[in-house]
LUMDOZA-572073 format. One record per residue: x, y negated, z of N, C-alpha, C in turn. Coordinates in pm, whole numbers, plus 50000, padded with zeros to 5 digits. Layout:
<sites>
[[X Y Z] [X Y Z] [X Y Z]] ...
</sites>
This chain:
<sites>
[[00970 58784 49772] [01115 58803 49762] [01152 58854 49624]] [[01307 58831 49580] [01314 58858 49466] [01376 59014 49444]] [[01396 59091 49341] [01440 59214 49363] [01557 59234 49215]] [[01646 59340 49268] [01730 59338 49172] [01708 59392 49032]] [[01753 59307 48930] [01742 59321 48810] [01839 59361 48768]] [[01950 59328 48694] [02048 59379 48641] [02191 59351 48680]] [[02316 59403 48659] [02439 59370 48707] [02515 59327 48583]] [[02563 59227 48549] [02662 59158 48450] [02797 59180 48456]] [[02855 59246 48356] [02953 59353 48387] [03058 59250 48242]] [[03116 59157 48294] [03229 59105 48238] [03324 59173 48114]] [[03394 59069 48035] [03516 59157 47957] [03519 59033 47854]] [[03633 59039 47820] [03713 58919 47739] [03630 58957 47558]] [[03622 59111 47561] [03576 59112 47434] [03488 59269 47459]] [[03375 59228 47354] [03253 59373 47425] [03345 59474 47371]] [[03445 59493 47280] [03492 59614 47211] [03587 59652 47343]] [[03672 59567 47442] [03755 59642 47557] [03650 59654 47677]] [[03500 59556 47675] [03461 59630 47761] [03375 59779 47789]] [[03307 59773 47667] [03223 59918 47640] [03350 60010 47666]] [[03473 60016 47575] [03607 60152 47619] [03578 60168 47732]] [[03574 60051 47849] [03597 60058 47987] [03492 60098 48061]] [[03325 60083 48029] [03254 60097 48110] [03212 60251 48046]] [[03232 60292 47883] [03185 60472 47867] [03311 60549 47906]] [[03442 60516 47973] [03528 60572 48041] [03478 60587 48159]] [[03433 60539 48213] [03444 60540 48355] [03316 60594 48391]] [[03186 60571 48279] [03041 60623 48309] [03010 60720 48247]] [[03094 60753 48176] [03072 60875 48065] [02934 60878 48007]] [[02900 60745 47978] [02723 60774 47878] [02800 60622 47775]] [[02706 60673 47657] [02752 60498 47584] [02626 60380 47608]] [[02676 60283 47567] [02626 60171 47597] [02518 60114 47491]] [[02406 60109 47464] [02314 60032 47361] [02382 59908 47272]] [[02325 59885 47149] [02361 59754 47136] [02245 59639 47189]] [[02305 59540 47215] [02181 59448 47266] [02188 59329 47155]] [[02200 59215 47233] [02183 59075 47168] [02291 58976 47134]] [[02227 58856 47135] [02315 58731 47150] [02245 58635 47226]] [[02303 58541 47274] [02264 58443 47362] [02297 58266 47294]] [[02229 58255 47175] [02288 58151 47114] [02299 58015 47207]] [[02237 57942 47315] [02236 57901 47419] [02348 57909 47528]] [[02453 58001 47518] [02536 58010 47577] [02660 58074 47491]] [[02611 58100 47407] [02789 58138 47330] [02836 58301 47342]] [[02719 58355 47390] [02784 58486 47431] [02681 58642 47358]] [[02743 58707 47379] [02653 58866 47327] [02699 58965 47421]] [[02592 59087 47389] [02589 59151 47472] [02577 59320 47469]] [[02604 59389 47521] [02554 59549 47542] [02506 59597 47655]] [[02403 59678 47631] [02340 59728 47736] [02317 59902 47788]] [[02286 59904 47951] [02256 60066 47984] [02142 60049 48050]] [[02051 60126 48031] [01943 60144 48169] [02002 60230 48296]] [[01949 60172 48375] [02024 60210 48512] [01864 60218 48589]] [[01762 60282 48519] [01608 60342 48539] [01492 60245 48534]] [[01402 60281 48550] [01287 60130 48536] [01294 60023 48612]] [[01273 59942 48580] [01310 59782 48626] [01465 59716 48599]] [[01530 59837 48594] [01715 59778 48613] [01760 59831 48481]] [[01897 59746 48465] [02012 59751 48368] [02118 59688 48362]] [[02194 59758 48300] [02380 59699 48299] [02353 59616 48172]] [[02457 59494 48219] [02428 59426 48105] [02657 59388 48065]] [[02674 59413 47984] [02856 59427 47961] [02766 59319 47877]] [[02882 59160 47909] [02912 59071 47830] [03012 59060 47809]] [[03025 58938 47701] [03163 58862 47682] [03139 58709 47579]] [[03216 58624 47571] [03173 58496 47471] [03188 58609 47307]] [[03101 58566 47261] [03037 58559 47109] [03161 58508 46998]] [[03244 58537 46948] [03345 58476 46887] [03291 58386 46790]] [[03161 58457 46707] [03139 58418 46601] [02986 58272 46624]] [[03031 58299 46786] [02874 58163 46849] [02927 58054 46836]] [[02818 57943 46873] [02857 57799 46878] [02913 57768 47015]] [[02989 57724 47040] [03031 57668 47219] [02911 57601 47258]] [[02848 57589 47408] [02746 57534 47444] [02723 57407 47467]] [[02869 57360 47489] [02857 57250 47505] [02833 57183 47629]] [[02869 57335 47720] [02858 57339 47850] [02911 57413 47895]] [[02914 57447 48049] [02970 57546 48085] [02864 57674 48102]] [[02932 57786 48042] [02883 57931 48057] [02827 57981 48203]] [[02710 58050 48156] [02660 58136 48284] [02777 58239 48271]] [[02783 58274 48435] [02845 58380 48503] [03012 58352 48504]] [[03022 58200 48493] [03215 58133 48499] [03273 58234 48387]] [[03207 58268 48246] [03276 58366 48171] [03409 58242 48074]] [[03373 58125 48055] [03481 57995 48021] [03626 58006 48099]] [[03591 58096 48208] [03727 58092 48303] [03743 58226 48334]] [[03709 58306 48248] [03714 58480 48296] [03844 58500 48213]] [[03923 58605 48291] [04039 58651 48251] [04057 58797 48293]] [[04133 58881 48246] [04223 59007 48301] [04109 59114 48236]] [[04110 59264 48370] [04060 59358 48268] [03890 59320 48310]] [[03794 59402 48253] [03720 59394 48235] [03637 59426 48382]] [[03533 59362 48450] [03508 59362 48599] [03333 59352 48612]] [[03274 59401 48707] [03175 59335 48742] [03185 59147 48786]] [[03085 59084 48749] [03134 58954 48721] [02964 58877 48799]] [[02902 58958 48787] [02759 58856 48831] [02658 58978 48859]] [[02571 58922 48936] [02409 59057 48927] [02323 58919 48969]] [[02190 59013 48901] [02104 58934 48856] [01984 58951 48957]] [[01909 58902 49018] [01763 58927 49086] [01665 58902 49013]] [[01546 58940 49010] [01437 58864 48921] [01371 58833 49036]] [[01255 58694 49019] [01114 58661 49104] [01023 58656 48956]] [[00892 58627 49041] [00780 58628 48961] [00771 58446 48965]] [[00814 58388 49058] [00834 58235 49038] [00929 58210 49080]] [[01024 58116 48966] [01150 58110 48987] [01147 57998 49038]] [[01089 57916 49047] [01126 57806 49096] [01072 57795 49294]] [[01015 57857 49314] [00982 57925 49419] [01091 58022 49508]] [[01169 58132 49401] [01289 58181 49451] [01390 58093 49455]] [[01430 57997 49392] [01514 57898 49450] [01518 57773 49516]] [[01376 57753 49559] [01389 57692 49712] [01468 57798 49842]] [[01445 57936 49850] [01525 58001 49931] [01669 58003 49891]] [[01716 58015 49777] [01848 58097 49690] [01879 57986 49774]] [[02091 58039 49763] [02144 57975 49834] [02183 57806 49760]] [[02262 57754 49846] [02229 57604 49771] [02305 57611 49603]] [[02262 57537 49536] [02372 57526 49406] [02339 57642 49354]] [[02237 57734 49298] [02181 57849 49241] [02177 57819 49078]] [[02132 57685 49074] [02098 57633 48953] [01983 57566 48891]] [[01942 57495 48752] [01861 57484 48759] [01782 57540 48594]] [[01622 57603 48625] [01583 57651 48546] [01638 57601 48383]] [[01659 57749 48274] [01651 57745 48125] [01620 57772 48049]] [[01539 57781 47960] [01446 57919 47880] [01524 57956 47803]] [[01493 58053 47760] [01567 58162 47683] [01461 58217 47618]] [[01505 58236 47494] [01430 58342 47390] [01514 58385 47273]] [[01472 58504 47238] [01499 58620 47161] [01474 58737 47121]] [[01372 58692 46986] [01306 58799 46895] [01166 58791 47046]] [[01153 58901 47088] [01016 58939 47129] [01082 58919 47298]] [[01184 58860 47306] [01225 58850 47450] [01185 58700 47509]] [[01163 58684 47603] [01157 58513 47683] [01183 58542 47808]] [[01282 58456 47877] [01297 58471 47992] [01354 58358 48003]] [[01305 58302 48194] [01382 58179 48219] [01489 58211 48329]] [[01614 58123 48334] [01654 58170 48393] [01768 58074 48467]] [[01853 58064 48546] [01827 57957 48648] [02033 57954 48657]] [[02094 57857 48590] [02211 57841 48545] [02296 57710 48636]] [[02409 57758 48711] [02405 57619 48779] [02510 57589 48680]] [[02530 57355 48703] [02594 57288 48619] [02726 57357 48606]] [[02752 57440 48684] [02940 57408 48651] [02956 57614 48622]] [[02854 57650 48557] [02874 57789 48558] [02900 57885 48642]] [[02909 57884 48763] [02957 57945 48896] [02869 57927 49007]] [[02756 58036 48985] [02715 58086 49150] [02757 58035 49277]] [[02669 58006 49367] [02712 57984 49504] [02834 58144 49529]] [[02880 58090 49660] [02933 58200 49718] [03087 58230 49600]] [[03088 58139 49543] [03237 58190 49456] [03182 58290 49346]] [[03093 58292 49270] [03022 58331 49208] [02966 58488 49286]] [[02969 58510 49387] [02914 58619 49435] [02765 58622 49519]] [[02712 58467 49481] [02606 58484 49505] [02505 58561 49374]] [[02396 58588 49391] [02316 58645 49226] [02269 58523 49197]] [[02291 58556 49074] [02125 58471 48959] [01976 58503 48961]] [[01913 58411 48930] [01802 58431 48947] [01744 58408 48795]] [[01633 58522 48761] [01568 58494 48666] [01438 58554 48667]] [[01341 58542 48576] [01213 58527 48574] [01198 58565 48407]] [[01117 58688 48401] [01084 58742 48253] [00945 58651 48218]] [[00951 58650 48142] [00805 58636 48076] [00701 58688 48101]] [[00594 58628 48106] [00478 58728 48125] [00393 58784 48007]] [[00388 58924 48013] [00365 59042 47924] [00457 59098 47832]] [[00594 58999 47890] [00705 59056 47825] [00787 59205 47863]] [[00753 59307 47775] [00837 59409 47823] [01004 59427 47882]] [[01044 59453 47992] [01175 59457 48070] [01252 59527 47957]] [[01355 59435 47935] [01480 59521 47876] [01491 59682 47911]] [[01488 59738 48002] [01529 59857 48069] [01412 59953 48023]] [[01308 59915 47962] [01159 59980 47925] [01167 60001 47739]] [[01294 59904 47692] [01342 59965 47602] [01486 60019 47552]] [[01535 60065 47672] [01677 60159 47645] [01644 60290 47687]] [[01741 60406 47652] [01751 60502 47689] [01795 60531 47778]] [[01760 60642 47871] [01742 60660 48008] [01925 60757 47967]] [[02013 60739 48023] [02090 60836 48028] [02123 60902 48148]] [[02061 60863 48231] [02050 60968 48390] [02192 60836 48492]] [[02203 60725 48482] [02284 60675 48560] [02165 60600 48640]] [[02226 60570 48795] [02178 60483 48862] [02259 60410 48928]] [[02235 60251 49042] [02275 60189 49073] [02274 60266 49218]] [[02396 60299 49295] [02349 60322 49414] [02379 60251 49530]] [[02478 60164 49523] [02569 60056 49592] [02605 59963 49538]] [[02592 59811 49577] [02635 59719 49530] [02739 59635 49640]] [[02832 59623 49633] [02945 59579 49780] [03018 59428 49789]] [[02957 59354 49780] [03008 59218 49771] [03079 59173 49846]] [[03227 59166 49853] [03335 59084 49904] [03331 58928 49919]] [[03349 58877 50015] [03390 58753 50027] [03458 58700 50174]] [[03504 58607 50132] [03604 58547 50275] [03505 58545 50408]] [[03367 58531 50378] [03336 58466 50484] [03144 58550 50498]] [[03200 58716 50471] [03039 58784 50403] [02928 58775 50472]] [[02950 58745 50645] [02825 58734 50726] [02754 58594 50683]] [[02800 58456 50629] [02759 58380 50605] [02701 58375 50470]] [[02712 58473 50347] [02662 58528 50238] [02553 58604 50274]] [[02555 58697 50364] [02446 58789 50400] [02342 58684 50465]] [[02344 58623 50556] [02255 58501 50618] [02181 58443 50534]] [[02270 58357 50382] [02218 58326 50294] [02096 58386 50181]] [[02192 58520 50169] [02102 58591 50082] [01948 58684 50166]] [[01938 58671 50269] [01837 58766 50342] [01702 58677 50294]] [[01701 58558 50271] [01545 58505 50264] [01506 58537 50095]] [[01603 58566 50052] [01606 58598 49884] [01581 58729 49877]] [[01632 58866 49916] [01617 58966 49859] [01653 59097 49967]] [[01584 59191 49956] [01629 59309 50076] [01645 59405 50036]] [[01737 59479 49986] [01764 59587 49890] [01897 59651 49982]] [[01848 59739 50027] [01946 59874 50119] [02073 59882 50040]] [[02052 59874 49907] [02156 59942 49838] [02283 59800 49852]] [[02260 59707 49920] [02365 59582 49912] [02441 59594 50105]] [[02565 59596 50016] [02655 59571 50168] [02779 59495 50148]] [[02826 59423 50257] [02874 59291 50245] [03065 59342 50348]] [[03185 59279 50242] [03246 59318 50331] [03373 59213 50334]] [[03427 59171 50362] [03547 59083 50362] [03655 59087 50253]] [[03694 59003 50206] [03787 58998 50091] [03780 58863 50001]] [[03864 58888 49906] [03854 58822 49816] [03792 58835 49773]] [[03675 58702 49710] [03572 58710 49643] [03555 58825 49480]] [[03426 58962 49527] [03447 59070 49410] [03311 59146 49430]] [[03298 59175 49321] [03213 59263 49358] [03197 59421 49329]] [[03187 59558 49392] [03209 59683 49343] [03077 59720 49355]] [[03025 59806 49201] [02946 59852 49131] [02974 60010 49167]] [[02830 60085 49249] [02863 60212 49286] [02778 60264 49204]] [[02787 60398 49145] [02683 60414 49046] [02651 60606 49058]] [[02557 60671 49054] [02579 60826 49027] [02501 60840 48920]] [[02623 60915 48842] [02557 60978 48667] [02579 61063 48679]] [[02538 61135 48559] [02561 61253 48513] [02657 61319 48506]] [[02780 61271 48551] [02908 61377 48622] [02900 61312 48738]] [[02864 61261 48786] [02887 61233 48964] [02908 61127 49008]] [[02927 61075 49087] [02963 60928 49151] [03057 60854 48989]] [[03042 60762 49028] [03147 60679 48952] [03145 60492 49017]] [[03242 60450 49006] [03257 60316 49072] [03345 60210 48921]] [[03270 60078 48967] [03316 59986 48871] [03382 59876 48986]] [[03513 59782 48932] [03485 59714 49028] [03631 59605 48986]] 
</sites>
């Protein structure tokens, strides 16, 4: 089964989303990368070993892909939101014979001392109204992003996925991944990011 990796934390531009996510988390955010493959860059938090926040947005200064963007960011609008979370397997192509249908299909990725593949469907948008996860797969002997950020004492403690229809999301996602910290509740397709830091609870969403 696959287990959770990181949460993709949306925003039209990284400068309104970092305001938004060291407001609300009170720690700051790393600088990270770029994603020349998709048009986009990034900042990052460790959220403890194995996991991390990952705040995107499109790359102003990237090439368009020439496709459509992971995580429907081509059609992202308003304030800045949780937007996608990520699972890792050790075989990805293996985790998406279970993932739900339309997951995607494998892409490699590399950068500097990073490789990871990772599993993009055609039209940029996740099953489930993008509230299903992504799936990806690090490299092997590649060190986890989260093994090189600073620990600032936040963790993931709830992840709450809304959708019209969540018992049929939960059905889906059970052969993929079993993580306590996920609960499923009716709504418009969203997802809320529960988190406790270093002043106390805090929620994204």
């Amino acid at each position: 089964m696959a287990i959770f990796d990181h949460l993709a934390f949306a925003a039209a531009s990284l400068e309104e989303g970092a305001a938004a996510v060291e407001r609300a988390l009170g720690v700051p955010l790393e600088p990270g990368g770029t994603h020349a493959q998709m048009g986009t860059h990034n900042r990052l938090l460790s959220l403890g070993p194995g996991e991390y926040f990952e705040l995107i947005a499109i790359d102003p200064e990237g090439t368009p892909p020439g496709r459509p963007r992971w995580f429907a960011l081509d059609d992202f609008s308003g304030a800045p939101r949780p937007q996608s979370w990520i699972v890792q397997a050790p075989d990805l192509e293996e985790a998406l014979k279970i993932a739900p249908f339309g997951s995607g299909e494998p892409m490699l990725f590399q950068r500097n001392a990073l490789t990871w593949r990772f599993a993009v469907p055609d039209s940029g948008l996740q099953p489930f109204d993008g509230i299903s996860p992504a799936v990806i797969e690090w490299g092997e002997g590649v060190p986890h992003p989260s093994e090189r950020l600073p620990d600032r004492g936040v963790r993931l403690t709830g992840l709450v996925l809304r959708h019209p229809r969540p018992q049929d999301l939960a059905r889906a996602l059970e052969p993929l991944i079993d993580d306590p910290r996920l609960r499923f509740d009716t709504g418009a397709p969203g997802i809320r990011a529960e988190f406790d830091t270093p002043d106390g609870p805090r929620v994204l969403e």
